[in-house]
FIFI-743342 format. One record per residue (C-alpha): residue number from 1; residue in one letter; x negated, y, z negated. Coordinates in nm, 4 decimals, always signed. Layout:
! residues N
PT     k   r          X          Y          Z
PT   NUM   a          X          Y          Z
...
This chain:
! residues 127
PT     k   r          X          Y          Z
PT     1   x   -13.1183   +11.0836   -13.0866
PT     2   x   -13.0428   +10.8922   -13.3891
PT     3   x   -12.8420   +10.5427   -13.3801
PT     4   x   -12.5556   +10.6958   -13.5244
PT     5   x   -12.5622   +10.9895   -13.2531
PT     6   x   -12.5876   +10.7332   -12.9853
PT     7   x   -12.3522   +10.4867   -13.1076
PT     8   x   -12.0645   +10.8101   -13.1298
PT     9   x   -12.1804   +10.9266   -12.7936
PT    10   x   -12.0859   +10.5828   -12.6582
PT    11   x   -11.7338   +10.5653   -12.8503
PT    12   x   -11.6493   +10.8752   -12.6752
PT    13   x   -11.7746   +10.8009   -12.3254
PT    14   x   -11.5786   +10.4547   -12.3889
PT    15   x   -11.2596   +10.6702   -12.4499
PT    16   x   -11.3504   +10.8898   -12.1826
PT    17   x   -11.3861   +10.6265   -11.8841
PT    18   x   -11.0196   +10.4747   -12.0839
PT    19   x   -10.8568   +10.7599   -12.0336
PT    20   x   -10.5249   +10.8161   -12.2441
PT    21   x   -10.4311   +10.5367   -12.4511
PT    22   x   -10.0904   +10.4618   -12.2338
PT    23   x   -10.1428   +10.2916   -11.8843
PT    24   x   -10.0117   +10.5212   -11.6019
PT    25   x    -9.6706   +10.3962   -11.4283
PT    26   x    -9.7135   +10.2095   -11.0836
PT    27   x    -9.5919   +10.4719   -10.8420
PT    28   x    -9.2142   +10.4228   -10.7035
PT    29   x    -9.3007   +10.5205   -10.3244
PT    30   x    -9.6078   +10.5700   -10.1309
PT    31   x    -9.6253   +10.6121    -9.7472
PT    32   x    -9.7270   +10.3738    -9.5482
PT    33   x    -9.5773   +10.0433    -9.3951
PT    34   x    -9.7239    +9.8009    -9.6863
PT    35   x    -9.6180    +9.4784    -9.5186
PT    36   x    -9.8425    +9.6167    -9.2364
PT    37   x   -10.0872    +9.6686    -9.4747
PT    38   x   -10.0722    +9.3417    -9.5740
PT    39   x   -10.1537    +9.1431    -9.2232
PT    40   x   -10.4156    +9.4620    -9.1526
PT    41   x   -10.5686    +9.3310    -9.5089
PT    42   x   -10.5879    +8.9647    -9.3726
PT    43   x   -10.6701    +9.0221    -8.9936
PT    44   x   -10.9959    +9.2433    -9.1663
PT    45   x   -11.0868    +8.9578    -9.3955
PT    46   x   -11.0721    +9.1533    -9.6841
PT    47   x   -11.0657    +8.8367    -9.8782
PT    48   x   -11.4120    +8.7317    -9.8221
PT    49   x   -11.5081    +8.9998   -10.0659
PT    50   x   -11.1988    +9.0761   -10.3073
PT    51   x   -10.9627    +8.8533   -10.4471
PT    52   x   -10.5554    +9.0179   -10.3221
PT    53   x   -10.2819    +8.8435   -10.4394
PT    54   x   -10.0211    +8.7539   -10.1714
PT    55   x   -10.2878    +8.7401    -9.8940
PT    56   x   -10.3471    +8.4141    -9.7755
PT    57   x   -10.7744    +8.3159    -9.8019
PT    58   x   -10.8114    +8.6313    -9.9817
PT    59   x   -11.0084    +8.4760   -10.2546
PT    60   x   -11.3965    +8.6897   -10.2743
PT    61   x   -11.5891    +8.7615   -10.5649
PT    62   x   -11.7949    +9.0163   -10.4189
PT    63   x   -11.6008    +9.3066   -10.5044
PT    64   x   -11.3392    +9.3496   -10.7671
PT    65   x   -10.9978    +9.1732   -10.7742
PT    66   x   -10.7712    +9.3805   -10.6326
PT    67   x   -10.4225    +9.3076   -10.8502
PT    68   x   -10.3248    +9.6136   -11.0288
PT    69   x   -10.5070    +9.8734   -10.8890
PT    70   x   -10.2558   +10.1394   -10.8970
PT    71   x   -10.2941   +10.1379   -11.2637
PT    72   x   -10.7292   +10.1956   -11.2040
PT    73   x   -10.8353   +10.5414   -11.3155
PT    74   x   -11.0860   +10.5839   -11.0231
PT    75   x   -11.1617   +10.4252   -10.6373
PT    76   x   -11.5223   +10.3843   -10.5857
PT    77   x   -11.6372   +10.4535   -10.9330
PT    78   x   -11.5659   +10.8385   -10.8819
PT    79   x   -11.2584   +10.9087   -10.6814
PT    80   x   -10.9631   +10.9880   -10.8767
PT    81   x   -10.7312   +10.7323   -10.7779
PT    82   x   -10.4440   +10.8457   -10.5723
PT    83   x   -10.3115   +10.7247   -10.2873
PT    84   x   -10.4460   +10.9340   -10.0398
PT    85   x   -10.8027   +10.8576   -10.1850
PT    86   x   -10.7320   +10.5028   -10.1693
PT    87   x   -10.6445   +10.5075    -9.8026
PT    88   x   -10.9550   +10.7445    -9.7546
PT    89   x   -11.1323   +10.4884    -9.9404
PT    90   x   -11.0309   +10.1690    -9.7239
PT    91   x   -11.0553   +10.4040    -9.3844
PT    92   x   -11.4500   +10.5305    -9.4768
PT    93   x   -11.5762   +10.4409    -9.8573
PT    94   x   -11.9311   +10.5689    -9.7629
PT    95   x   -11.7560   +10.9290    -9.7531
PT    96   x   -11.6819   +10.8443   -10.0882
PT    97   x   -11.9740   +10.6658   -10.2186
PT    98   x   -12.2694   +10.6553    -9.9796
PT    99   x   -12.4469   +10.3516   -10.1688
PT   100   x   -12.1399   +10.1091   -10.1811
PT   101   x   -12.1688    +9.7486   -10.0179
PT   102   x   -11.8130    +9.8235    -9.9161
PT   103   x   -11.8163    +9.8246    -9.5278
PT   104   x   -11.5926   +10.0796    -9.2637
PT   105   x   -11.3984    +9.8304    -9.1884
PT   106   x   -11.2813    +9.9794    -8.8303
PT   107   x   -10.9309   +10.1262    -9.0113
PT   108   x   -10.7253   +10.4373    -8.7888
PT   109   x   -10.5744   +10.6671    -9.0396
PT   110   x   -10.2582   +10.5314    -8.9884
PT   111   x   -10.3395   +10.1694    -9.0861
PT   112   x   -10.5638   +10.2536    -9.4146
PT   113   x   -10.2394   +10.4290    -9.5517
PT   114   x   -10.0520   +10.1338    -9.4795
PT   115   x   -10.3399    +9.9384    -9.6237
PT   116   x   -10.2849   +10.1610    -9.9495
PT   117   x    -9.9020   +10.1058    -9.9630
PT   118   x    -9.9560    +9.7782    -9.9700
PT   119   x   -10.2517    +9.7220   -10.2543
PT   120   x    -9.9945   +10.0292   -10.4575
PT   121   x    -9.7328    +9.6877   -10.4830
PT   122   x    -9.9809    +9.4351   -10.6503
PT   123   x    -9.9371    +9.4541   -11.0359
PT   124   x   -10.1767    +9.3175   -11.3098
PT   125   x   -10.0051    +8.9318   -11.2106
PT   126   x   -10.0634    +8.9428   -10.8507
PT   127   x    -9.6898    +8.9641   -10.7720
């Protein structure tokens, strides 16, 4: 493939993994108790890995920063990111993605929606 080919197949992949040029809305209402997701996101020690505003010691670098990710087009790299893959996501990611780091981290259905409600309220700032 020639340079030029290359460089315009990597313009439009970088478009691609963009998606449109306007940032989706944060949603208005998602199920789930989100102030119970909160203390299930501390009492699980989410923190040693990700960085969540508003959760005390939830300051990890392992995996992403977790402000604004309502706004992410995809969960895992590949899911399309809603919140029912979200919660599926925090319940089981190796359903999702079978070589993540991400560990189970022993959530009931119940509590990863929760879990989900609650990361759906962080914007870009953290508040």
């Amino acid at each position: 493939m020639s340079s030029v080919g290359w460089m315009l197949g990597l313009a439009t992949a970088a478009l691609a993994c963009r998606g449109s040029r306007t940032l989706p809305g944060y949603p208005q209402a998602v199920a789930g108790d989100s102030e119970r997701g909160r203390s299930l996101i501390a009492a699980r020690h989410c923190g040693a890995c990700h960085t969540i505003p508003r959760v005390t010691d939830a300051t990890g670098v392992v995996g992403p920063r977790l402000a604004g990710i309502a706004r992410r087009t995809f969960i895992g790299g590949s899911a399309p990111n809603t919140p029912q893959n979200l919660a599926r996501w925090v319940r089981n990611p190796h359903n999702i993605d079978p070589t993540t780091a991400m560990p189970a981290v022993g959530l009931d259905e119940t509590q990863a929606v929760d879990v989900a409600a609650f990361l759906y309220t962080l914007d870009e700032d953290g508040q």
